[in-house]
C-alpha positions as MATLAB code, in Angstrom:
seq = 'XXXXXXXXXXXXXXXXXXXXXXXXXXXXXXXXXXXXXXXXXXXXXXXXXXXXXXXXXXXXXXXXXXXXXXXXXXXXXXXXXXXXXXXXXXXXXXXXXXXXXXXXXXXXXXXXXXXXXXXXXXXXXXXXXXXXXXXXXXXXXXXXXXXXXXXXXXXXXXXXXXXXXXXXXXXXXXXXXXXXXXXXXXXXXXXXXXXXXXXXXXXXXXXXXXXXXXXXXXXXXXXXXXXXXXXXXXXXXXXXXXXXXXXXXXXXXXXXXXXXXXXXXXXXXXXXXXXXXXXXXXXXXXXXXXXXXXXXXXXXXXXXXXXXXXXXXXXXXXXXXXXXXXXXXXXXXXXX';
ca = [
     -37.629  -14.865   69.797;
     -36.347  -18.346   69.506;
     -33.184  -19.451   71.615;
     -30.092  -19.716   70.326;
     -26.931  -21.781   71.766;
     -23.748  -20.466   71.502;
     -20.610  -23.482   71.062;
     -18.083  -22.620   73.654;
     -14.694  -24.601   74.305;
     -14.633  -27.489   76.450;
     -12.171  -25.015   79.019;
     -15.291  -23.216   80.301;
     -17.193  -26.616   80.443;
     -16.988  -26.190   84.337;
     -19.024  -23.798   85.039;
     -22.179  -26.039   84.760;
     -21.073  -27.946   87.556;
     -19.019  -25.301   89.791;
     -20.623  -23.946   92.916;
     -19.373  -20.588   91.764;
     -21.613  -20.207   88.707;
     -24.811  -21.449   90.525;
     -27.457  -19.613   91.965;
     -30.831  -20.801   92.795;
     -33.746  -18.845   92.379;
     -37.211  -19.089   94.464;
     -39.171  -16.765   91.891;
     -39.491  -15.745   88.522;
     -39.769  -12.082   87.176;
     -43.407  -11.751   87.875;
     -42.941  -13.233   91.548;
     -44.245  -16.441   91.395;
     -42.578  -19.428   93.319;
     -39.800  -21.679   91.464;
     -37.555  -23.476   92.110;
     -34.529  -23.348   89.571;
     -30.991  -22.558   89.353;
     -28.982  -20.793   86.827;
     -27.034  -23.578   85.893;
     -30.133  -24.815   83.779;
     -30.062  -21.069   81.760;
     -26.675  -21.689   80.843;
     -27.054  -24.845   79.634;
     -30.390  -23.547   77.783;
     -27.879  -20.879   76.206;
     -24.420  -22.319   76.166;
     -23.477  -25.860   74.375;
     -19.642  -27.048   74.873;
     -18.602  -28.314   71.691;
     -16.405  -31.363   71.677;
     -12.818  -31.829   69.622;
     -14.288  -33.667   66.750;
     -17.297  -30.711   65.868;
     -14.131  -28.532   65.191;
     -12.695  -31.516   63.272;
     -15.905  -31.633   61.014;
     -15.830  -28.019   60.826;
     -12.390  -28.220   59.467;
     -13.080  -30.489   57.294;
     -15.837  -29.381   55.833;
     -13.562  -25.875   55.513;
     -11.274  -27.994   53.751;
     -13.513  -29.607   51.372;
     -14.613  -26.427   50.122;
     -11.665  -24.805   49.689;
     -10.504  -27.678   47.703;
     -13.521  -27.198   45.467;
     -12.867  -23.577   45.260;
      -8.985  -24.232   44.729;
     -10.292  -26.634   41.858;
     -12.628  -24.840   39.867;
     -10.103  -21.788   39.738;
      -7.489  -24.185   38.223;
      -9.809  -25.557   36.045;
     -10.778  -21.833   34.845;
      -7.032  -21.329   34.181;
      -6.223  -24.240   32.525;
      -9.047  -23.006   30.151;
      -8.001  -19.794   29.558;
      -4.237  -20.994   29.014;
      -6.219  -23.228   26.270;
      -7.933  -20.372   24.557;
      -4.701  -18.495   24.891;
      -2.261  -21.422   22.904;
      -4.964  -21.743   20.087;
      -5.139  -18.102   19.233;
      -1.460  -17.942   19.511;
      -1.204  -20.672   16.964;
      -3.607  -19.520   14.625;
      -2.188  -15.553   14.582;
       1.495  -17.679   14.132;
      -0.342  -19.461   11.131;
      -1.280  -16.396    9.576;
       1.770  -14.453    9.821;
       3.860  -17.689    8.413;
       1.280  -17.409    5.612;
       1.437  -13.311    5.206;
       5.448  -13.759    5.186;
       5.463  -16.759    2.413;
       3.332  -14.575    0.058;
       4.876  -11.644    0.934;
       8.735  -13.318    0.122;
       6.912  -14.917   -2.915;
       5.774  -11.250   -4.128;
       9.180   -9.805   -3.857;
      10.769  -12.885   -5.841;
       8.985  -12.451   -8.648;
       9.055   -8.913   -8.566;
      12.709   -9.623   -8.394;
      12.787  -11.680  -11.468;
      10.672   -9.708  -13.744;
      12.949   -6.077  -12.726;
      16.073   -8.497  -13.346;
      14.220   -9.756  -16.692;
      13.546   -6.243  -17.629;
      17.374   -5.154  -17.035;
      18.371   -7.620  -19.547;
      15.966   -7.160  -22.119;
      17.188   -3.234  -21.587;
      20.415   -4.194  -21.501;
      19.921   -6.075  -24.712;
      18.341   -3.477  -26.334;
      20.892   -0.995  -25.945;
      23.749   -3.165  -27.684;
      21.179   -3.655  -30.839;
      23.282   -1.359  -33.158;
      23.150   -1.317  -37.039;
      25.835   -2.592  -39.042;
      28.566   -0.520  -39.732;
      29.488    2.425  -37.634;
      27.279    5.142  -37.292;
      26.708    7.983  -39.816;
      28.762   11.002  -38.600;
      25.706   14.116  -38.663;
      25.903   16.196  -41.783;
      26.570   19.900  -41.634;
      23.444   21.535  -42.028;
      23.315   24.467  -44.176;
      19.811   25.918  -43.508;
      18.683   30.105  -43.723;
      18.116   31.797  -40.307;
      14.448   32.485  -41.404;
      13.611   28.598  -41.602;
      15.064   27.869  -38.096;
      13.031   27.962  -35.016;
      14.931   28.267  -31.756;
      13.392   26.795  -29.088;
      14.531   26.876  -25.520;
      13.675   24.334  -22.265;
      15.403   22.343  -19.243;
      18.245   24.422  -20.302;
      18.524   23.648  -23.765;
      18.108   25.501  -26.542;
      16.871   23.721  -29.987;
      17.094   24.640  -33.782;
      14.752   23.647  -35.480;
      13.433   23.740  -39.186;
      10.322   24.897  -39.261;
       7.548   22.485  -39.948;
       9.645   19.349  -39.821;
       7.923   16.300  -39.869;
       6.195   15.127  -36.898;
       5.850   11.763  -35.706;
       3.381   10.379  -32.797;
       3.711    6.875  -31.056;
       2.013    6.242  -28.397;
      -0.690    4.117  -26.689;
      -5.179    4.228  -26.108;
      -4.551    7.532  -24.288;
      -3.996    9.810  -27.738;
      -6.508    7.366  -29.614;
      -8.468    9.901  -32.200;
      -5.502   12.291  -31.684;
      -5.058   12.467  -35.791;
      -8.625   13.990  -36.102;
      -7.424   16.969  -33.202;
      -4.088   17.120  -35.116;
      -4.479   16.601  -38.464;
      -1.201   17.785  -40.047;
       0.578   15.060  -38.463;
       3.064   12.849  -40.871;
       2.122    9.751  -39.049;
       0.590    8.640  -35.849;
       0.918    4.874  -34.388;
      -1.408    4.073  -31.849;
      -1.142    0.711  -30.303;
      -3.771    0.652  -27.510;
      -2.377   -1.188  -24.601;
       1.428   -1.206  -25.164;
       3.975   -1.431  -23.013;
       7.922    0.178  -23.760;
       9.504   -2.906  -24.092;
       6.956   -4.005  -26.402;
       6.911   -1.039  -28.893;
      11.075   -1.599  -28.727;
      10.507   -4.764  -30.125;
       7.482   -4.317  -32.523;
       6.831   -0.978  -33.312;
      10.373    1.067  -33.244;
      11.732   -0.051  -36.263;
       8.786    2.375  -38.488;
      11.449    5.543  -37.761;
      14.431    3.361  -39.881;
      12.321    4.723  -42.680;
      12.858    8.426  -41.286;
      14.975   10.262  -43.711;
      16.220   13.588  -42.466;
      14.868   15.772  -39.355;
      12.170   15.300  -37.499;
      10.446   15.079  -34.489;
       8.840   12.019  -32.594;
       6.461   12.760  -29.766;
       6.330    9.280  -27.522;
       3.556    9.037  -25.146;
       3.808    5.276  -23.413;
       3.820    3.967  -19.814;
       0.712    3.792  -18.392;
       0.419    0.446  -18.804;
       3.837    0.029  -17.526;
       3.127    1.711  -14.336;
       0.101   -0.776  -13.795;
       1.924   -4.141  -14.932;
       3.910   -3.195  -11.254;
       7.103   -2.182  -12.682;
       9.393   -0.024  -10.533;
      10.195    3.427  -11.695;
      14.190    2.506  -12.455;
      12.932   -0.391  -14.639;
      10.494    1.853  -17.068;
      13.091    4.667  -17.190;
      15.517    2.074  -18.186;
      12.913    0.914  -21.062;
      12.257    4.437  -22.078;
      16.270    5.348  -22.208;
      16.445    2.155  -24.851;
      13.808    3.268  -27.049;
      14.680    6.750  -27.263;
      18.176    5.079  -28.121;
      16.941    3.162  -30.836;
      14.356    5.662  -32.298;
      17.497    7.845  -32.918;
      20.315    5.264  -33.870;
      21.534    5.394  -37.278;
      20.442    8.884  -38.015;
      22.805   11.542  -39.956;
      20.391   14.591  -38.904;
      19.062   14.850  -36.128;
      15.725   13.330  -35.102;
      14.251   14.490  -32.165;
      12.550   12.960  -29.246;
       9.522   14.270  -27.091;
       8.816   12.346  -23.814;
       5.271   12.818  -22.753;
       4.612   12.156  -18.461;
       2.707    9.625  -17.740;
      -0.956   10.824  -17.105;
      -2.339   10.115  -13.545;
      -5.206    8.047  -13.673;
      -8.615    7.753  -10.801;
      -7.764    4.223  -11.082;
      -4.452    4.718   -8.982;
      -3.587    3.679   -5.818;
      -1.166    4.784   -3.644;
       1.628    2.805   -4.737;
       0.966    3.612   -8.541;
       0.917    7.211   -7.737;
       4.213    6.860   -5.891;
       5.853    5.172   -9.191;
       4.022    7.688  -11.744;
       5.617   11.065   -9.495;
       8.876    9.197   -8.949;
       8.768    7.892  -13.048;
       7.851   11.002  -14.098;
      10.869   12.898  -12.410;
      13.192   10.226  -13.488;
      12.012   11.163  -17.090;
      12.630   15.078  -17.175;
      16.149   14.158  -15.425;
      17.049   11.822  -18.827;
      15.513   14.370  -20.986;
      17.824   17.021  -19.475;
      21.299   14.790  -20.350;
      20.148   13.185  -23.719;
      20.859   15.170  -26.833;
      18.196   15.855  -29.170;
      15.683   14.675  -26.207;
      13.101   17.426  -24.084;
      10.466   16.209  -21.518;
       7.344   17.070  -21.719;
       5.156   17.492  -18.340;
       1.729   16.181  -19.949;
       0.720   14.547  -15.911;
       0.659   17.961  -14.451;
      -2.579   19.224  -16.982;
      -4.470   16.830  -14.998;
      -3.670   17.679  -11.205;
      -5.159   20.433   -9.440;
      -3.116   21.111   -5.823;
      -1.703   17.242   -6.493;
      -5.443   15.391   -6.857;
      -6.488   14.188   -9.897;
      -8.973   16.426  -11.921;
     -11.856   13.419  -12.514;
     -13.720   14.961  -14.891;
     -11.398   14.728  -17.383;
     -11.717   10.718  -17.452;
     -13.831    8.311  -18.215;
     -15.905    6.697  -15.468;
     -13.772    3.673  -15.023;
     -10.932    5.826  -14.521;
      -8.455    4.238  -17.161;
      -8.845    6.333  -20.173;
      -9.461   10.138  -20.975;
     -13.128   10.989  -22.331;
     -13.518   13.603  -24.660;
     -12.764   16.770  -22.979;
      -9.871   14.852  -21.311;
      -7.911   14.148  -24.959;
      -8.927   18.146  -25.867;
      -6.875   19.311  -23.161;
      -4.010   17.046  -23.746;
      -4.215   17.801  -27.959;
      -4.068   21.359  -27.331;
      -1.290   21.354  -24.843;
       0.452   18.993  -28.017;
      -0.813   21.488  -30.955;
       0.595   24.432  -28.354;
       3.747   22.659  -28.156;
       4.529   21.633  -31.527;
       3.472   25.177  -32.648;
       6.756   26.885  -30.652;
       8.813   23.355  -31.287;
       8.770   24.066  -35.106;
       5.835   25.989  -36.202;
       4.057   22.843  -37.151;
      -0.039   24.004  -37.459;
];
């Protein structure tokens, strides 16, 4: 085993010269004759180390820990790097996110503010003249049907003509109802649009009758809040029956649920379509009818009744809704 010196302080350095740590020996271990003292054993083992050993030591302590102390701050200053750039780039992003997002709401703004004009408007479009006062009807109990909903009771001549305008979803309807006086189909139309282009057809409508409206799907998906299309469908309803001595009616039709919608267009159709059997219930002459719920089964859309984009109803789709319109108009005023 190889020998090995051990560094001791320069305060024990005496005891390679003091009498006290010296002993001679005359043999080894296996009794042969020597001549040696154990002052020559420590020194083989022992090595004093001097002041500037511990110096270099130190140093060379010092050194590393400097390294050490380096590198650390270094791998700090990195990660304080890494740290500001993702900060900056998720700032970025949000600043962006908030600018569309406060761009979104001002035009959303300015088209609901838009749309409360052009209601607005539409309401003070009155006829000339003040409006005929409603003639006394003289008509035999066996010609009336009475028909009671929302808390309303109607009388109704039986048979009265019957009136449909409405948008793609009853396209074909006048093949399922054929006994209809007129239906106008506009595929794609909006409320406001039919109060400006289509509305004025009923002027011609002499005496009482019945118009079944079934618009505002298109509404729903141009993004317009449920206040705003209620507001629309108040208007037309308005000017359907302005100027009228007897009494022309006015079916509301929900607006259908579609695949297509997400959960923000379901919200508005639920909320739009409450909104519409609340007006119903406080307009004269005016009755809701709740077209949306033939097409939900425990609130999810039945699928099978569209078509497989998810906008339009296929052909058993537009057979339930014609039946639940023959049904009604059958107890309305016996119209086959």
């Amino acid at each position: 085993m190889p020998e090995r010196e051990i560094k001791i302080d320069e305060r024990f350095q005496s005891m390679f010269h003091d009498k006290s740590f010296t002993e001679k020996y005359t043999v080894d271990k296996r009794g042969r004759p020597i001549n040696q003292t154990s002052t020559e054993d420590l020194k083989r083992f022992y090595n004093v180390s001097s002041s500037e050993d511990e110096d270099n030591d130190d140093e060379e302590e010092g050194v590393k820990s400097k390294k050490v102390a380096e590198r650390k701050k270094k791998e700090v200053k990195e990660k304080l790097v890494k740290v500001e750039i993702e900060v900056k780039e998720k700032l970025v992003k949000v600043e962006i996110e908030v600018k569309e997002k406060l761009v979104e709401i001002e035009v959303k703004v300015e088209k609901e503010v838009k749309v409360e004009k052009e209601v607005k408007e539409s309401k003070d479009v009155k006829a000339k003249g003040p409006p005929p006062e409603r003639r006394v009807r003289v008509i035999e109990e066996d010609e009336l049907v009475r028909y009671t909903a929302e808390e309303k009771t109607f009388a109704v001549r039986k048979g009265l003509p019957v009136y449909l305008l409405t948008a793609s979803m009853c396209r074909g309807v006048e093949e399922q109802i054929p006994h209809l006086t007129a239906a106008y189909v506009h595929p794609g139309t909006f409320l406001r649009r039919s109060l400006e282009q289509h509305v004025w057809k009923f002027d011609r409508v002499t005496g009482e009758a019945l118009v079944v409206v079934h618009i505002g799907t298109d509404d729903v998906a141009s993004g317009l809040s449920p206040a705003a299309i209620v507001g629309q469908m108040e208007a037309l309803i308005d000017r359907i029956q302005h100027g009228h001595a007897e009494p022309l009616y006015v079916a509301v039709c929900s607006i259908l649920p579609r695949p297509v919608d997400n959960q923000r267009t379901m919200g508005t159709v639920r909320d739009t379509n409450r909104r519409f059997h609340e007006l119903c219930r406080r307009k004269r002459d005016t009755i809701h009818l709740p077209t949306g719920k033939l097409f939900l089964n425990h609130r999810q859309i039945i699928k099978k009744y569209f078509t497989g984009d998810g906008l339009h109803l296929n052909v058993e789709g537009k057979k339930v809704l014609f039946n639940y319109l023959k049904k009604f108009l059958w107890h309305f005023c016996k119209h086959s």
